[in-house]
C-alpha positions as CSV (number, residue, x, y, z in Angstrom):
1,X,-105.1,43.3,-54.1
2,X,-102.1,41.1,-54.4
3,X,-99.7,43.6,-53.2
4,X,-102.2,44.4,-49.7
5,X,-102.0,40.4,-48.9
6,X,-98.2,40.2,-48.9
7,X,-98.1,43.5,-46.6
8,X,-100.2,41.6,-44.6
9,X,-98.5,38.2,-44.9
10,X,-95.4,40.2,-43.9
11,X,-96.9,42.1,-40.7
12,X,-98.4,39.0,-39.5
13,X,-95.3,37.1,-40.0
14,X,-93.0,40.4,-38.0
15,X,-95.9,40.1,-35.5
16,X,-95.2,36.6,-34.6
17,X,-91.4,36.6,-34.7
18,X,-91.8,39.3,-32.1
19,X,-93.9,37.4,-30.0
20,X,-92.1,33.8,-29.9
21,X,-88.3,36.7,-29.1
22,X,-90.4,37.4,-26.0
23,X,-91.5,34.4,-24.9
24,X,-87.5,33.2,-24.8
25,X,-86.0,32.7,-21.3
26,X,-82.9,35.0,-21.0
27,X,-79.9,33.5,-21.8
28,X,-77.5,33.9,-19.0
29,X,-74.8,36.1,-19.1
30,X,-76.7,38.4,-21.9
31,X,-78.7,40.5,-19.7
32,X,-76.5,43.7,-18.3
33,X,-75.8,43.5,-14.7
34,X,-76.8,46.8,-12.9
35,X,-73.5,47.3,-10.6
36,X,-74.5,47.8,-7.1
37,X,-73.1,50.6,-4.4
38,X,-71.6,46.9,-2.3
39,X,-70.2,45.8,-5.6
40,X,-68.3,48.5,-6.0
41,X,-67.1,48.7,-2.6
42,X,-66.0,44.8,-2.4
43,X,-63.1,43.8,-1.7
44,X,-62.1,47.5,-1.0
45,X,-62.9,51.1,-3.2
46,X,-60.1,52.5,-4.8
47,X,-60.2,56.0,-2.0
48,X,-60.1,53.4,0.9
49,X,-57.5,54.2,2.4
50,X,-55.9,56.4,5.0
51,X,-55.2,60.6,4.3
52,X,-53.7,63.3,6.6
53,X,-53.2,66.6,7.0
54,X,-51.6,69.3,9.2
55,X,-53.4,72.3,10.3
56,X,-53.1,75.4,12.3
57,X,-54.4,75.8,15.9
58,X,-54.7,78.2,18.3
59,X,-54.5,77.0,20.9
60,X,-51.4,74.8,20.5
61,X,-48.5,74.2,17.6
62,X,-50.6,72.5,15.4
63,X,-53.4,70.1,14.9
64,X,-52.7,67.1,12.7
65,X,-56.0,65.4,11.4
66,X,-55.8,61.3,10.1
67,X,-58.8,60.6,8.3
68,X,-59.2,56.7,7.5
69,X,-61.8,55.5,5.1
70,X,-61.6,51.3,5.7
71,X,-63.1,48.9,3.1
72,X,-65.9,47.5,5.1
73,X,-66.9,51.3,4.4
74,X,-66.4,52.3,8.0
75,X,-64.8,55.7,8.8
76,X,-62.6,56.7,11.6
77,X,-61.3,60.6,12.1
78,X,-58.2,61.4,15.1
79,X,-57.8,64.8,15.4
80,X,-54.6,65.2,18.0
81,X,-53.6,68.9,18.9
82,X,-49.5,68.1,19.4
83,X,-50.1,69.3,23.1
84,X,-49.9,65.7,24.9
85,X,-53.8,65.4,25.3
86,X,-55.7,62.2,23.9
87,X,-56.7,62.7,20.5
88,X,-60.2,63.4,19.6
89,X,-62.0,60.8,17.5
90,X,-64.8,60.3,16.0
91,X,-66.1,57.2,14.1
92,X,-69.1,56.7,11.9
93,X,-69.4,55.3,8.1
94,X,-68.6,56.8,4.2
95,X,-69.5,55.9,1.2
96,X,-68.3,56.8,-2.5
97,X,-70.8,59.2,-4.6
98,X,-69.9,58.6,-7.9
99,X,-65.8,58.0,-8.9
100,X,-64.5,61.2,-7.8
101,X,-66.6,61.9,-4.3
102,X,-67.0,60.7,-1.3
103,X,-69.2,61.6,1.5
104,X,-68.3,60.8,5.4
105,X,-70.7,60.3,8.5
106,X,-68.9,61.0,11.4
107,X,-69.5,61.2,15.4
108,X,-67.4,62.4,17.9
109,X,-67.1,59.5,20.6
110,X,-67.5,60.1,24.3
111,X,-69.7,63.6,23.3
112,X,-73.6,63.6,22.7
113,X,-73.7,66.0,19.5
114,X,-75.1,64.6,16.8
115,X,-72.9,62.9,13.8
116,X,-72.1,65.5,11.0
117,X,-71.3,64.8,7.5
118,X,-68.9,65.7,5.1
119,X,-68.6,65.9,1.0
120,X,-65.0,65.4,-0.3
121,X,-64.0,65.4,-4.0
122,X,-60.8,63.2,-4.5
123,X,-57.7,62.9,-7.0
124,X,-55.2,60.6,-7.2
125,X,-53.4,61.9,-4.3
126,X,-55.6,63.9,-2.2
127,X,-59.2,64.4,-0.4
128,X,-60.4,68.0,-0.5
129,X,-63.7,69.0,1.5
130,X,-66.4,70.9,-0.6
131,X,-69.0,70.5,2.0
132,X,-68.2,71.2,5.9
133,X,-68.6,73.3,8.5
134,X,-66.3,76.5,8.6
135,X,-66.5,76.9,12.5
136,X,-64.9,74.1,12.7
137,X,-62.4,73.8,9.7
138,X,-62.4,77.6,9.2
139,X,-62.3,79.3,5.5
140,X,-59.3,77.8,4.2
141,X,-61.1,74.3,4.8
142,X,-59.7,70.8,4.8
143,X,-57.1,68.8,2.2
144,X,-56.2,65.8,3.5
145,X,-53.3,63.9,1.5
146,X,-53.1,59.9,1.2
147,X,-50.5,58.8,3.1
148,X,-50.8,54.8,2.7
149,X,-53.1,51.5,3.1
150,X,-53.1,48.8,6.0
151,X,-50.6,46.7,6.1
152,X,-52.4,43.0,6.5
153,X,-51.0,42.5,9.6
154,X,-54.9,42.3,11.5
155,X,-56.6,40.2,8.2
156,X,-56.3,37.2,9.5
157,X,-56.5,35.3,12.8
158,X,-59.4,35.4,15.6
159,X,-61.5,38.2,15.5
160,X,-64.5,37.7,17.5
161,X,-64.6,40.6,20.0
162,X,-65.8,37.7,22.8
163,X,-62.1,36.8,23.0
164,X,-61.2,39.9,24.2
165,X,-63.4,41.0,27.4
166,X,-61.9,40.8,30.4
167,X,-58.5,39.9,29.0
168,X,-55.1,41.6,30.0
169,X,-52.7,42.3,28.1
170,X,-48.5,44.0,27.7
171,X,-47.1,45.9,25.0
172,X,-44.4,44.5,23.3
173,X,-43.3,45.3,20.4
174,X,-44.1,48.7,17.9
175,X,-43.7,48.6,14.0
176,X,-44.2,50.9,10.8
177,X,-42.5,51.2,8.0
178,X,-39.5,53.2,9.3
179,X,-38.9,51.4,13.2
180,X,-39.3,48.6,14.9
181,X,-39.1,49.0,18.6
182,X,-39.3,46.0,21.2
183,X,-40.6,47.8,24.2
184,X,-38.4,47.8,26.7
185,X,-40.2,46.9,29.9
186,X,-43.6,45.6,28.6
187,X,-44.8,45.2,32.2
188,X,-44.9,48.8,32.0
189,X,-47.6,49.2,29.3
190,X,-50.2,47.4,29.9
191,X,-53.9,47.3,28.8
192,X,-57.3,45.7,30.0
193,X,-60.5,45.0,28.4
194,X,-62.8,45.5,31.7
195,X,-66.6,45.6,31.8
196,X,-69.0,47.8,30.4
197,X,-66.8,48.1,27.1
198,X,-64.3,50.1,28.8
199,X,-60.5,49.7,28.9
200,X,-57.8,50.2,31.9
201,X,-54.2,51.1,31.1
202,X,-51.0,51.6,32.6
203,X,-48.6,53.8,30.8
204,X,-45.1,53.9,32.8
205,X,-46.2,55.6,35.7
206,X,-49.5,56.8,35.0
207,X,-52.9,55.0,34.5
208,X,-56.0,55.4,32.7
209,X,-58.8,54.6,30.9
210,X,-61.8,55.5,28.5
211,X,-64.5,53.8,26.4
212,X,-63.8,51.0,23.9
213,X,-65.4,49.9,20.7
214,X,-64.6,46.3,19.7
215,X,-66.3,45.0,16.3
216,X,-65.1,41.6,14.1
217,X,-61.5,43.1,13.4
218,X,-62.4,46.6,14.2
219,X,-61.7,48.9,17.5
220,X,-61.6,52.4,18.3
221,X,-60.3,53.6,21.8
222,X,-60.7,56.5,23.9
223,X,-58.7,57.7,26.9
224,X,-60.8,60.1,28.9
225,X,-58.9,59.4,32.1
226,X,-55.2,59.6,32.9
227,X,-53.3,60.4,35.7
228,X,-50.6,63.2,35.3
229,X,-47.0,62.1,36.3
230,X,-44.0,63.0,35.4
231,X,-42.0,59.8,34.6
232,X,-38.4,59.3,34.3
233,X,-36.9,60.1,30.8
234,X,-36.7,57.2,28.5
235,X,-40.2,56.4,29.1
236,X,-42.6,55.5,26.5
237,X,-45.8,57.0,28.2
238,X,-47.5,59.7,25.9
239,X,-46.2,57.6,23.0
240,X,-48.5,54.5,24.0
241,X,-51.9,56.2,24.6
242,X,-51.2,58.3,21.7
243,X,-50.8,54.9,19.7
244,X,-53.8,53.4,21.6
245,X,-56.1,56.4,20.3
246,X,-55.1,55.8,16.9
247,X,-55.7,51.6,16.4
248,X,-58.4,50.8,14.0
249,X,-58.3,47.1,13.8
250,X,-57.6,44.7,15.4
251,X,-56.9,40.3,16.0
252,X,-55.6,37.6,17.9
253,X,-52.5,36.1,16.0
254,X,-50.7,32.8,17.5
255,X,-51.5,34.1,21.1
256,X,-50.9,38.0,20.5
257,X,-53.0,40.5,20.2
258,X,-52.2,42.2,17.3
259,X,-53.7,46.1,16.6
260,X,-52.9,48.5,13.6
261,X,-53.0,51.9,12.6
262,X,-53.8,51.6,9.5
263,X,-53.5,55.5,8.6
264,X,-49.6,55.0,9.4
265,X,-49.1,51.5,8.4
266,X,-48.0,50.3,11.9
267,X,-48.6,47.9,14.1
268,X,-48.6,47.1,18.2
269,X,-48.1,43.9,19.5
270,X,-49.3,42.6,23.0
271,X,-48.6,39.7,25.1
272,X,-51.5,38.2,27.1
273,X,-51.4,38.3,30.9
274,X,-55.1,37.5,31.3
């Protein structure tokens, strides 16, 4: 009898110690934090970044493909075929699955099929597709190899896309890692934010144009029109709308506009005339 009252002494004394434990307010700090998708992607995921590779083509020498996976989780693909044509792009959005994949959402701009995605599974030094389509990478796929970071040069300043419509603006100046290039007749090179989010260049002797995508720091050109002249040697033509093609952010900096290419780590300059 003695021995069945202290069991019970016991239980009812386990009982309440369990009940006062769970009517305690967490004590902040002890509670594990479930780490969000965001979190994880703040302040930049370690694949962000920008990777390349060079492919066969048939129809011209080659086709090199820059794939660039910015931090805000936006994702920007230029295909350009090495044949003087604009580069194709498309733009859309990726997101890490797990610490070794990525998936990408991408749309081609200017065309009305609908956006595709793509699996990757990533090392230290490379992207490698394990889902895509074939009739458009073929068999042998697609590899793409880091090839650097942006350089900084867009983080800070204005970057409220109002600032930019209807403006006018003159290339001055090209940088990356291994040249720096003042251009030599700016006047020459010239690009305008006109309405309806398109854009009107002049490259040497030729002019242009195409759709343009301005967000807060972000922009993504493409020229669907240009004229066809043969300009004099020494000119800096294909040169600037292949550049143009290939900016991915963007900002006003102490009057310039200032636009990278991120995949490269280089930078045009631009001098406002409007």
């Amino acid at each position: 009898m003695e021995i069945t009252l202290r069991h019970c002494r016991r239980s009812s004394f386990r009982l309440l110690a369990l009940i006062l434990l769970a009517s305690l307010p967490a004590i902040p700090g002890c509670s594990k934090k479930e780490t969000t998708s965001a979190e994880t992607t703040t302040g930049g995921h370690a694949l962000a970044g920008s990777w390349q590779a060079t492919l066969p083509a048939a129809s011209s020498p080659g086709r090199t493909v820059t794939l660039m996976l910015n931090p805000d989780m936006t994702a920007r693909m230029t295909t350009d075929y090495q044949n003087g044509d604009p580069s194709i792009v498309a733009t859309g959005t990726w997101r890490p699955n797990g610490k070794e994949m990525a998936e990408v959402t991408l749309k081609r701009e200017g065309h009305n099929a609908a956006p595709s995605t793509m699996s990757f599974r990533a090392d230290a030094s490379s992207l490698t597709a394990v889902d895509y389509d074939k009739a458009v990478w073929g068999d042998s796929g697609l590899r793409l190899t880091r090839t650097g970071g942006p350089t900084g040069a867009t983080t800070g300043g204005d970057r409220d896309p109002a600032r930019l419509a209807g403006s006018g603006w003159e290339w001055t100046n090209f940088s990356s890692p291994t040249e720096n290039l003042s251009v030599p007749d700016p006047v020459q090179y010239t690009l305008e934010f006109a309405e309806g989010n398109n854009v009107a260049i002049l490259a040497a002797c030729n002019r242009g144009g195409g759709p343009v995508k301005v967000g807060e720091g972000t922009i993504s050109i493409n020229i669907l029109r240009l004229t066809r002249m043969a300009c004099p040697p020494g000119s800096l033509d294909a040169r600037y709308t292949g550049l143009l093609t290939r900016v991915a952010t963007w900002s006003l900096v102490n009057g310039q506009l200032v636009m990278e290419i991120p995949a490269e780590s280089s930078v045009l300059r631009f001098r406002r005339v409007k």
